[in-house]
Backbone bond lengths (Angstrom), bond angles and torsions (degrees), N, CA, C in turn:
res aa  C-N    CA-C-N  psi(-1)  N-CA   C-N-CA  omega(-1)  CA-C   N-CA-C  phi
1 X - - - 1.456 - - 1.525 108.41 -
2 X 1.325 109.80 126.72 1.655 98.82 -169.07 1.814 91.57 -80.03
3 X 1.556 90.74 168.66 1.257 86.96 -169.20 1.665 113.13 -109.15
4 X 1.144 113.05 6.53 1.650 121.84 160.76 1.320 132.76 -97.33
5 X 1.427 92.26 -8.51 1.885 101.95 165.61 1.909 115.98 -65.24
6 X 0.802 113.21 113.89 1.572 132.08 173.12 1.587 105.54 -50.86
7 X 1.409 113.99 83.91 1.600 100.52 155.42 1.453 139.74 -69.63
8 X 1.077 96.84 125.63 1.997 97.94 -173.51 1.458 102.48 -94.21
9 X 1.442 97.15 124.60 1.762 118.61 -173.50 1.082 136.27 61.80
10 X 1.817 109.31 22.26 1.429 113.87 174.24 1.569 112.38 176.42
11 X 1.296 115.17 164.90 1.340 118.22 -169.89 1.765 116.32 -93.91
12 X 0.941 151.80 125.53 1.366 139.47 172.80 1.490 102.20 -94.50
13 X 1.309 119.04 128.01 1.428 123.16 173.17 1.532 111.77 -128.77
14 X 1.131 131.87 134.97 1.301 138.85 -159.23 1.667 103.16 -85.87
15 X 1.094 117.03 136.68 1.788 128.07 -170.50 1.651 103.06 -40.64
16 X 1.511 102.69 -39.98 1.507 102.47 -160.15 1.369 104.56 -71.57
17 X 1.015 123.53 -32.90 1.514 124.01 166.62 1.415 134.12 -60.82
18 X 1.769 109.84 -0.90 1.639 114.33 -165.14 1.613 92.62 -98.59
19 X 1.629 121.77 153.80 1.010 138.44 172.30 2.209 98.04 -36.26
20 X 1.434 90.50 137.39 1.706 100.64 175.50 1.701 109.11 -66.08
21 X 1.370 93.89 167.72 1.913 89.66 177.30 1.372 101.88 -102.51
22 X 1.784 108.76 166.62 1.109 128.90 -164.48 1.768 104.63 -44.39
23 X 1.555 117.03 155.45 1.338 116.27 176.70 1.630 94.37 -65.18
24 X 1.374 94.66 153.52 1.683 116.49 157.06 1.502 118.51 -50.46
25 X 1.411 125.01 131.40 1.826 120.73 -167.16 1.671 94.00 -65.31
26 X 1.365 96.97 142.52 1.694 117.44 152.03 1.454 101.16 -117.78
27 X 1.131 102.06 172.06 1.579 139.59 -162.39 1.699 83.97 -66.85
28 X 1.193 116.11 138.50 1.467 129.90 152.21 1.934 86.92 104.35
29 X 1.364 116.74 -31.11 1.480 95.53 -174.36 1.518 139.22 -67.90
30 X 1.561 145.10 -155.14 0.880 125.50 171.66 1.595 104.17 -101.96
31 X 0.983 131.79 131.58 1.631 159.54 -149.50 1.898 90.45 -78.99
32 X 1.428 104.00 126.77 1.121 120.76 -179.48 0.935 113.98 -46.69
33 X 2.377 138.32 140.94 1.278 114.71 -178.96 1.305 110.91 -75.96
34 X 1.624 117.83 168.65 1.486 136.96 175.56 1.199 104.28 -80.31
35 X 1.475 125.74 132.63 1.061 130.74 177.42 1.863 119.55 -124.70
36 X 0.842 136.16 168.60 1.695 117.72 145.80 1.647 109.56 -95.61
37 X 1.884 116.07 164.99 1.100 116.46 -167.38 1.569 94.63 -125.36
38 X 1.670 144.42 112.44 1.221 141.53 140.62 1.151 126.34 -44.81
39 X 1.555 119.14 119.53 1.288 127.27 164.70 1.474 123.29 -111.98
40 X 1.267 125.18 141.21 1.704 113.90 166.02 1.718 84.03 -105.80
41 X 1.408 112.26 150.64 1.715 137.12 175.30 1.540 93.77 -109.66
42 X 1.358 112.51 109.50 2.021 106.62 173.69 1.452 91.09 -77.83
43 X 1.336 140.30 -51.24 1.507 120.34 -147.94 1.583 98.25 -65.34
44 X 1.523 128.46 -35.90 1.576 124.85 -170.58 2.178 98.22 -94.20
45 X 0.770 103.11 5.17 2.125 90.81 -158.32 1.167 133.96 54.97
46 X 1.965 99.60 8.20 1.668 82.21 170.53 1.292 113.07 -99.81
47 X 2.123 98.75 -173.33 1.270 113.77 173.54 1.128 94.31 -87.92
48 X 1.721 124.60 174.31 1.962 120.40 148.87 1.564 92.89 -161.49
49 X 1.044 92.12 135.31 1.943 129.47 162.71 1.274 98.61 -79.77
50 X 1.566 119.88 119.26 1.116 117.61 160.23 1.709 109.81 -133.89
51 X 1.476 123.19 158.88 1.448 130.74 179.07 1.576 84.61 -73.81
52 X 1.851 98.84 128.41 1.357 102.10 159.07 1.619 118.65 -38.06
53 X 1.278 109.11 -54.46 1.704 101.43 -144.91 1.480 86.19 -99.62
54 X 1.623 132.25 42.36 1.147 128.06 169.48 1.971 99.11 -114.58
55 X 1.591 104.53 158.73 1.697 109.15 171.86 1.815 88.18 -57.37
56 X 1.339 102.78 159.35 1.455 128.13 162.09 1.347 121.20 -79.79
57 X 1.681 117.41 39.77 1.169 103.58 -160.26 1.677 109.08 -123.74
58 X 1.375 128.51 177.80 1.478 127.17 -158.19 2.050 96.07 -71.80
59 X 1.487 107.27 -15.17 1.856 85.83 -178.94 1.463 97.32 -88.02
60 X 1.137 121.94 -9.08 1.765 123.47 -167.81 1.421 95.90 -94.14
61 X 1.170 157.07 -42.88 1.470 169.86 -177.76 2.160 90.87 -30.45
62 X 1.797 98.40 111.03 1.331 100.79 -169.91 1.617 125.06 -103.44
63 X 1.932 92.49 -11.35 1.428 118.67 170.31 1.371 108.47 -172.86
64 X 1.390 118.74 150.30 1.427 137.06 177.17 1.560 119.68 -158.35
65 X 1.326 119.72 125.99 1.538 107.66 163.11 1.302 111.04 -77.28
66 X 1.792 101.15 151.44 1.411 111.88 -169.38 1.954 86.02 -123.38
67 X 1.250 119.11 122.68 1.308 126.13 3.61 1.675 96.87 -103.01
68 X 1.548 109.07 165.98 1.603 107.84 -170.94 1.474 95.04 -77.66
69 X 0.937 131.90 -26.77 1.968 133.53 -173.05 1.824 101.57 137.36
70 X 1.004 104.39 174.62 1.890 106.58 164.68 1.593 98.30 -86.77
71 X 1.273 65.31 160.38 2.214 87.32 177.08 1.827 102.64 90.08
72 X 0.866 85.44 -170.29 2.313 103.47 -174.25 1.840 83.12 -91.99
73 X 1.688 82.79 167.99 1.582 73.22 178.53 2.293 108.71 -117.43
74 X 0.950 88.15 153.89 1.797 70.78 -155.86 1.685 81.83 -122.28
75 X 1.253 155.79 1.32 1.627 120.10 155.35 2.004 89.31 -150.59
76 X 1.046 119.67 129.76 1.711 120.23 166.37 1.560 109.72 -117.17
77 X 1.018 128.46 122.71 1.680 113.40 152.20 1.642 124.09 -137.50
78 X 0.857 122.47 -178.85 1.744 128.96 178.60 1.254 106.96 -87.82
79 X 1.496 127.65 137.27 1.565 123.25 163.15 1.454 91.15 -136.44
80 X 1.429 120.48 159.32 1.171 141.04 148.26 1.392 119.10 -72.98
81 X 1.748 123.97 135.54 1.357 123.68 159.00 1.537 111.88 -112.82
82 X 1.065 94.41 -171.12 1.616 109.80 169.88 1.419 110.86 -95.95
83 X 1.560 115.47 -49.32 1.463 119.03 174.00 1.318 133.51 -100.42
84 X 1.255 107.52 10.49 1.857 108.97 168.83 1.851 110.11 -138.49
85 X 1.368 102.52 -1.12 1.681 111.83 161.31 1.892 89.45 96.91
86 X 1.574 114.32 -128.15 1.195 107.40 -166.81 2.140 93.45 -109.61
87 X 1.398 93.81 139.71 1.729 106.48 -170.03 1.511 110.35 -115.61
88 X 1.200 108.43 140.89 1.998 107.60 167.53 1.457 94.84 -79.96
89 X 1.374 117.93 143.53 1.027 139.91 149.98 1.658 117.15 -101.04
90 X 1.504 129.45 117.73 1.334 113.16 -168.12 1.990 93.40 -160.94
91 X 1.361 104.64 155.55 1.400 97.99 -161.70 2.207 76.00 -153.88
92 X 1.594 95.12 125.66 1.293 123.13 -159.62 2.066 109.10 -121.20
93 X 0.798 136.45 121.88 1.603 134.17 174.48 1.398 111.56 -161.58
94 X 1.730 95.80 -161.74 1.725 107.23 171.92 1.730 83.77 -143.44
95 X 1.434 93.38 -161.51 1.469 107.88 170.98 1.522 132.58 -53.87
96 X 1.588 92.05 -21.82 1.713 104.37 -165.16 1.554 111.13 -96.19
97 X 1.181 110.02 -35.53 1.347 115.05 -150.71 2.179 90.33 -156.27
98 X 1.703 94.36 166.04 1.905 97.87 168.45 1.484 83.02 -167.41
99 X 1.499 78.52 -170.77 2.015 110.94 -163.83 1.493 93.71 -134.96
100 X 1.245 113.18 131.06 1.442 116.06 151.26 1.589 122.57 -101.66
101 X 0.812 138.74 123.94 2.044 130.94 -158.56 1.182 89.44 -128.27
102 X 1.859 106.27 167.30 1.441 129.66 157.97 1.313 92.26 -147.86
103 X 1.313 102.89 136.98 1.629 108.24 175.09 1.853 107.38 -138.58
104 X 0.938 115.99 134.22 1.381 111.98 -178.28 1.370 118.12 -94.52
105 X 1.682 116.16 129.15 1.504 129.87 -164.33 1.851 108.87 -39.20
106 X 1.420 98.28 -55.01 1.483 89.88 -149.07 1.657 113.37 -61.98
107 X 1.281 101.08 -16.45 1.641 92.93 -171.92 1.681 100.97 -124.81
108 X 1.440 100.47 0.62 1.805 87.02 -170.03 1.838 124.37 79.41
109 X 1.518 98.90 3.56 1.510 98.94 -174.79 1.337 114.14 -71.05
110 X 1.382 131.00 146.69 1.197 127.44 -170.58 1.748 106.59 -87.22
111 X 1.147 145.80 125.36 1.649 127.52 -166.51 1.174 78.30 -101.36
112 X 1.126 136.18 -71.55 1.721 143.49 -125.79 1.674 126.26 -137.61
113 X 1.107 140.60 137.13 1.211 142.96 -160.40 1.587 119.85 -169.25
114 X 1.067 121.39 126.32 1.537 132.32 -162.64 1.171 112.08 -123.26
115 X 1.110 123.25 153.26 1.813 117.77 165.07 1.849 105.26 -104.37
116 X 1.123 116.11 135.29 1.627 122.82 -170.83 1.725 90.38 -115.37
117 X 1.477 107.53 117.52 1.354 116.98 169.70 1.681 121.99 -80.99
118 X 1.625 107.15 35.46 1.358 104.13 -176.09 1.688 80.44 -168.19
119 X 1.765 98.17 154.88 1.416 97.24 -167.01 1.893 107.82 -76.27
120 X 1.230 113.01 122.66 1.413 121.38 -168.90 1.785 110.36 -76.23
121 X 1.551 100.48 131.17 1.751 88.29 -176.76 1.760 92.86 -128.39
122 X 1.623 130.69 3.56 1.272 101.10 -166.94 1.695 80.39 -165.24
123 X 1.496 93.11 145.42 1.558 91.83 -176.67 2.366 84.19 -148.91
124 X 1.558 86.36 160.02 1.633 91.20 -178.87 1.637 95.68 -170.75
125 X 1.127 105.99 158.29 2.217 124.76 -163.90 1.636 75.47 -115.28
126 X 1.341 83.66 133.20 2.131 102.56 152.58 1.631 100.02 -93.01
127 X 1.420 132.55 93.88 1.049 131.33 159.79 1.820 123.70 -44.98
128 X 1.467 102.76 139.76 1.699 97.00 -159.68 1.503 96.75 95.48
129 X 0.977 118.65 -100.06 1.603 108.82 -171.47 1.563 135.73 -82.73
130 X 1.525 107.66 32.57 1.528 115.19 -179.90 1.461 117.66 51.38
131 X 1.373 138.34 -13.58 1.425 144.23 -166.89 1.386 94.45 -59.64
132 X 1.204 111.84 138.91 1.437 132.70 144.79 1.246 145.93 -114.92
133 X 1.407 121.08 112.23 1.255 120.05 -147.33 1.802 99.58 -100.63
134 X 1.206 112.30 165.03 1.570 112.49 -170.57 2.189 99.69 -158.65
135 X 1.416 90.08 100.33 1.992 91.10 154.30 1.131 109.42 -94.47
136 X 1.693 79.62 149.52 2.035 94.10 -178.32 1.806 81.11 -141.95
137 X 1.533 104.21 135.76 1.234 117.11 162.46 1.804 115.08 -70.47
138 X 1.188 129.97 -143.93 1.131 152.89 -164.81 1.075 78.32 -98.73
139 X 1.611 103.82 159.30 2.004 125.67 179.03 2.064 93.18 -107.80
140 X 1.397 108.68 1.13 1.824 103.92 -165.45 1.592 85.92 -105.46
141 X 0.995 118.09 164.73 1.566 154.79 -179.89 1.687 94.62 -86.59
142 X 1.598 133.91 149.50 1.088 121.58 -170.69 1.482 113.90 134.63
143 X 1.513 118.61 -18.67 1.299 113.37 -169.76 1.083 125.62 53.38
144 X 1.187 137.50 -155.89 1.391 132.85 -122.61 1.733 85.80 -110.69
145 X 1.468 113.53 -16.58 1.689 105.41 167.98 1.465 127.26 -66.08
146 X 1.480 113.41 -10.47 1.579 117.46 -152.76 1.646 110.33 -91.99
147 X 0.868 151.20 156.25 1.456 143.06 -115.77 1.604 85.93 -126.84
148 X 1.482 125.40 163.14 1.258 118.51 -168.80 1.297 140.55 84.58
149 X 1.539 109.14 146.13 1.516 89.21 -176.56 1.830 94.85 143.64
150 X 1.253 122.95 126.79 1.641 129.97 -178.69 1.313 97.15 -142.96
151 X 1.561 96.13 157.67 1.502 132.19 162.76 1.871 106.49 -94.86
152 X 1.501 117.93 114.99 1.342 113.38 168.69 1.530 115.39 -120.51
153 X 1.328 96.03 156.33 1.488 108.78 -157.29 1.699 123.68 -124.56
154 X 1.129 116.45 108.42 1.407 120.28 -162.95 1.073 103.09 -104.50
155 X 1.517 137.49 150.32 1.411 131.02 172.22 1.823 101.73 -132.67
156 X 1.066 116.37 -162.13 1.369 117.26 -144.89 1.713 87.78 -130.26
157 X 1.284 128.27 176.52 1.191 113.82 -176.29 1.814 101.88 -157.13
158 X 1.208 80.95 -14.68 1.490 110.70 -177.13 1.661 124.15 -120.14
159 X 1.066 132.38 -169.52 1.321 136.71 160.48 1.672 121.99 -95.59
160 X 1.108 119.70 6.47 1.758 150.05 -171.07 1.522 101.40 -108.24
161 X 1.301 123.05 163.16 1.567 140.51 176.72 2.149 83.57 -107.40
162 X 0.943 115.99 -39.50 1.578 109.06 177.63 1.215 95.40 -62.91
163 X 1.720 156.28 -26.67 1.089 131.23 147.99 1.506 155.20 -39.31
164 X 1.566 116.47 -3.13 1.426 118.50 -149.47 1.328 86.31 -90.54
165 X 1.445 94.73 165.72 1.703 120.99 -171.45 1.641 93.16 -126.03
166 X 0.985 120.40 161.95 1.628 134.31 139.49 1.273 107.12 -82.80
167 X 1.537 96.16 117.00 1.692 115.44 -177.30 1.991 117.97 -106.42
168 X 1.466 93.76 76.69 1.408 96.67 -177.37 1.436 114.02 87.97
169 X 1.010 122.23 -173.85 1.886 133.75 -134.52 1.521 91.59 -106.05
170 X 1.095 139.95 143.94 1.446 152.20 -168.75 1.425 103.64 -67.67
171 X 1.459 117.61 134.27 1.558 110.84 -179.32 1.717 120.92 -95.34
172 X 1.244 112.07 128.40 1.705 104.24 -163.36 1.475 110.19 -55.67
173 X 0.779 120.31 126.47 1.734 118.53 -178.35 1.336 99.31 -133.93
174 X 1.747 141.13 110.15 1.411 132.33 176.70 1.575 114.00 -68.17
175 X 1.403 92.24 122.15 1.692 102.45 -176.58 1.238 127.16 51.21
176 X 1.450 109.67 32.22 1.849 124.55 176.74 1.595 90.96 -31.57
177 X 1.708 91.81 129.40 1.850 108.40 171.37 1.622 106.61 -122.54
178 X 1.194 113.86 -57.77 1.079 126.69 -170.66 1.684 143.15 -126.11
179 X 1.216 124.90 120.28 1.683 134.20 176.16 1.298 113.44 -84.38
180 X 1.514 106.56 145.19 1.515 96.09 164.39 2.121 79.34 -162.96
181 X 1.400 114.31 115.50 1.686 105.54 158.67 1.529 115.25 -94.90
182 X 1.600 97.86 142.97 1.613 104.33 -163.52 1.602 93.09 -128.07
183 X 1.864 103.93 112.55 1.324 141.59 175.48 1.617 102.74 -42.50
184 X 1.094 102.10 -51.55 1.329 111.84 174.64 1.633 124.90 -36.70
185 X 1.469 93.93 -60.70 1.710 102.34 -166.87 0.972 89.42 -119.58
186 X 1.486 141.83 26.69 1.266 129.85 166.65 1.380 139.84 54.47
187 X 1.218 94.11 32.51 1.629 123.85 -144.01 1.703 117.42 -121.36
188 X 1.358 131.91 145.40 1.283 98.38 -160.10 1.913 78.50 -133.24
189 X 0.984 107.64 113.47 1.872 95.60 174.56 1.297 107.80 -108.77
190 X 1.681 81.11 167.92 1.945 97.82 -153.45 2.220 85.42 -129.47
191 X 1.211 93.69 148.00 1.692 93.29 167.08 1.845 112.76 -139.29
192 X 1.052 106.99 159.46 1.109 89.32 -169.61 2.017 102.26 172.64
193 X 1.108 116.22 136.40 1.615 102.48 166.03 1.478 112.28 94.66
194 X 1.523 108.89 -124.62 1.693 125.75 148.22 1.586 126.92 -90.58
195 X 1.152 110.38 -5.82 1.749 122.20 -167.20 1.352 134.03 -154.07
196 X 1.334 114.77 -177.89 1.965 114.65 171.70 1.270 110.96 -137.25
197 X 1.021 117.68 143.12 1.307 142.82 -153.41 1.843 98.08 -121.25
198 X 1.432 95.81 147.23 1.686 97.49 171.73 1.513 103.86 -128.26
199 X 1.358 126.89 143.56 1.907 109.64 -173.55 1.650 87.43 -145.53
200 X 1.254 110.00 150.57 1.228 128.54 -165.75 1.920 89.54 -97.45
201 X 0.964 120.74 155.21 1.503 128.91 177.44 1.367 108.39 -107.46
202 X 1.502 115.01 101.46 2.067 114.82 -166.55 1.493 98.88 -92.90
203 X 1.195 131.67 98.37 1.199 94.75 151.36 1.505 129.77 -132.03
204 X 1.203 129.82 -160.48 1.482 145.80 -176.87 1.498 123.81 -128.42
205 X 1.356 109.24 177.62 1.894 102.37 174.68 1.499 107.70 -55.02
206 X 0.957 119.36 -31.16 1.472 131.88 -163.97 1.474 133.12 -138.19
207 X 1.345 115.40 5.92 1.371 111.65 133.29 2.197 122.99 -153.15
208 X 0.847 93.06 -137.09 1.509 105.81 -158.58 1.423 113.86 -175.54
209 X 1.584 101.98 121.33 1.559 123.35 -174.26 1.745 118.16 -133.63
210 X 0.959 124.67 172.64 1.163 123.41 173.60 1.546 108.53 -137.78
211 X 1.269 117.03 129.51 1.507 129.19 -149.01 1.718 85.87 -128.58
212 X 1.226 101.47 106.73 1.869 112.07 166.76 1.987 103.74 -60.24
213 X 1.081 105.38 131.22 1.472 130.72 157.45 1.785 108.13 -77.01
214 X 1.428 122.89 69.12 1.369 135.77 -164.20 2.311 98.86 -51.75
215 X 1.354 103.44 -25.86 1.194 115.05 -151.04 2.009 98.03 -81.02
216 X 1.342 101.11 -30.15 1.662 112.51 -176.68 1.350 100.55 -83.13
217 X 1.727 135.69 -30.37 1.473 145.76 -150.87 1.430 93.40 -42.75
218 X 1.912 136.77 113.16 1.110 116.29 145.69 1.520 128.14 -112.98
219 X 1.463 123.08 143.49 1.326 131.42 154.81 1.582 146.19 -58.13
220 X 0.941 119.26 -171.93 1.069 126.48 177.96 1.667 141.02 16.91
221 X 1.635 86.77 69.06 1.720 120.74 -172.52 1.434 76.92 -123.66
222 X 1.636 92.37 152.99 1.783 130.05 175.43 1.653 104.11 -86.53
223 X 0.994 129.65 56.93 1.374 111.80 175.12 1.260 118.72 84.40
224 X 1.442 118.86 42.17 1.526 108.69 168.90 0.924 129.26 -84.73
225 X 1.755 94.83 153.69 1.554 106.98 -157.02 1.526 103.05 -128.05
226 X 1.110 129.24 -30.86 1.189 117.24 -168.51 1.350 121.69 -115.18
227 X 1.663 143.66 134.50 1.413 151.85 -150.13 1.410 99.43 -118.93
228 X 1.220 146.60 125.36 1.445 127.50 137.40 1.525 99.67 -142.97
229 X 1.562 110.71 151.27 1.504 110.81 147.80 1.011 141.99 -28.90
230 X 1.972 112.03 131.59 1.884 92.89 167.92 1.481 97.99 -104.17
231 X 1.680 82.84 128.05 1.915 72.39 177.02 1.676 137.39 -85.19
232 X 1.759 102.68 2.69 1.166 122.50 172.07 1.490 109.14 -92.68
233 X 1.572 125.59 6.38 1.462 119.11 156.42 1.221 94.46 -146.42
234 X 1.400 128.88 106.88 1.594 128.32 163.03 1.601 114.76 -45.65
235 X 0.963 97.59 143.01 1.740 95.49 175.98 1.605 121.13 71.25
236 X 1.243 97.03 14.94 1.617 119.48 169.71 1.157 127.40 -102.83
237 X 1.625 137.73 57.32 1.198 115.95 -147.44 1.392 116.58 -94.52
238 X 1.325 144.30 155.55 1.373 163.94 -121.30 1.584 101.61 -116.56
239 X 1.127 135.42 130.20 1.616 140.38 165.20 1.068 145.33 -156.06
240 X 1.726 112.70 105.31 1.290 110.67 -168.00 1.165 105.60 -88.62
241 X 1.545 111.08 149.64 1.565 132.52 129.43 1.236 118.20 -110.20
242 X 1.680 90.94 -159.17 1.682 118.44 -161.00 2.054 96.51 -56.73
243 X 1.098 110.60 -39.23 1.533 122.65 -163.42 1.694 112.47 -91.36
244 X 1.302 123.29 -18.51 1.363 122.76 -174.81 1.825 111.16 154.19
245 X 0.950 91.71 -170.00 1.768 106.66 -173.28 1.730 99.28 -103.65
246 X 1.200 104.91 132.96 1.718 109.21 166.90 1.655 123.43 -129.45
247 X 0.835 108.31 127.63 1.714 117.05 165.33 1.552 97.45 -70.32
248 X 1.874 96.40 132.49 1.730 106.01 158.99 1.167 108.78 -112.96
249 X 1.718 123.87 104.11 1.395 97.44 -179.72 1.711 93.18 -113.14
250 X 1.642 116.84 143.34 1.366 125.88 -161.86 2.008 90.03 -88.85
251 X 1.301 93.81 151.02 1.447 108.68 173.38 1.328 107.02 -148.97
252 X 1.431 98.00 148.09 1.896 111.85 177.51 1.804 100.39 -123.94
253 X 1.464 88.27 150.28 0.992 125.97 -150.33 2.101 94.30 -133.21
254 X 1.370 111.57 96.25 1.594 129.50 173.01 1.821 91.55 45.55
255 X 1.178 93.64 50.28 1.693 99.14 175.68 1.667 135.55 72.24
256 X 1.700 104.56 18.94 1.488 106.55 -147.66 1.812 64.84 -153.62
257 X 1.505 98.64 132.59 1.599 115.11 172.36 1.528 113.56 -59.19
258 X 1.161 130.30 134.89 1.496 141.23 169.90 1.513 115.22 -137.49
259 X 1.298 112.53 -177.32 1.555 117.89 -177.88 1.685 95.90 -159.70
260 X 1.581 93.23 165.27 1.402 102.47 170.56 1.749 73.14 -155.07
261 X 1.600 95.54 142.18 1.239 130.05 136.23 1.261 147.74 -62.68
262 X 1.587 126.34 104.73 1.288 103.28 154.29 1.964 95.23 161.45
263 X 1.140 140.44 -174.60 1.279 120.77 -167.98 1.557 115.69 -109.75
């Protein structure tokens, strides 16, 4: 991140600079929590749930939807609803063509499935309003130079994830990589190209938009691609590119969003 570029509505701080993680357990401490670990497998297309502290292997495999979609699978995660309990969210393709799915945990049923006319790498739910948002890079080979690339937008119509609609015309986003919505600011960001974007989720009885936060817009990232939570600062979210990992943490400035640059 150069360090004289002016971020608008937030700070970029480079990983190496964020507080270290917890020491490694010794003897007498309290025993790391249990978690499960999500995988997508590109050479097979599936998803698999596995017990952390189990091998990664097909007798250890603790849940999977059958079928994961066509194509490799390039982003899966868990969300909670109101009307189908807790759901995979997972979005599956190649270069040509993808799948956007929702499938709900307890039984593996498939509710929902889309075709994404651009290769899909990141999908995320605006909780509260059922929306589902879906990036798809470019359908050409080329990396992160190749032209193309939308944000699409499904809305709900119902109280079900088997409800969503496609809500309006795909939004141009260059080389959409990455989602992450933040509870916090109510905010649903997208990465992708040179930058990240923050968009407010508008909607009505009858449709659903995504309204950019012009004031958060930041620059000058190599191609980021990847979104996740920090969960040791809420509302901090995590982003790789081509050059390293960055913390965004947003700051105001006499009540009106600002940034300063630099580490």
């Amino acid at each position: 991140m150069d360090r004289r570029i002016l971020l608008r509505g937030a700070l970029a701080v480079p990983a190496a600079g964020l507080p270290t993680a917890a020491p490694a357990h010794t003897a007498g401490a309290a025993a790391p929590p249990a978690f499960d670990v999500l995988i997508g497998e590109v050479n097979s297309g599936r998803i698999l749930l596995f017990d952390r502290d189990k091998p990664f292997t097909d007798a250890h495999v603790k849940w999977q939807p059958n079928p994961a979609g066509p194509g490799h699978p390039t982003e899966h995660r868990f969300g909670d609803t109101s009307g189908d309990g807790q759901v995979l969210l997972a979005v599956t393709g190649t270069w040509d063509s993808g799948t956007a799915s929702v499938y709900r945990r307890r039984d593996k049923k498939l509710l929902w499935s889309a075709n994404v006319p651009d290769y899909p790498h990141a999908i995320e739910r605006a909780a509260g309003t059922g929306v589902v948002v879906v990036a798809g890079r470019s359908k050409r080979p080329g990396g992160g130079d190749a032209k193309g690339g939308s944000l699409h937008v499904f809305r709900p119509t119902g109280g079900h994830s088997g409800s969503l609609v496609r809500a309006g015309a795909p939004i141009p986003f260059h080389q959409a990589h990455g989602l992450l919505r933040d509870p916090r600011l109510e905010r649903m960001w997208a990465a992708g190209g040179f930058g990240l974007r923050a968009y407010r989720i508008v909607t009505t009885a009858s449709s659903a938009r995504p309204v950019e936060d012009a004031a958060r817009r930041l620059t000058g990232f190599h191609h980021p691609h990847g979104l996740q939570p920090d969960h040791q600062h809420p509302g901090r979210p995590l982003v790789t590119d081509t050059g390293g990992v960055y913390a965004v943490a947003p700051r105001r400035c006499g009540g009106r969003p600002c940034a300063h640059a630099g580490r």
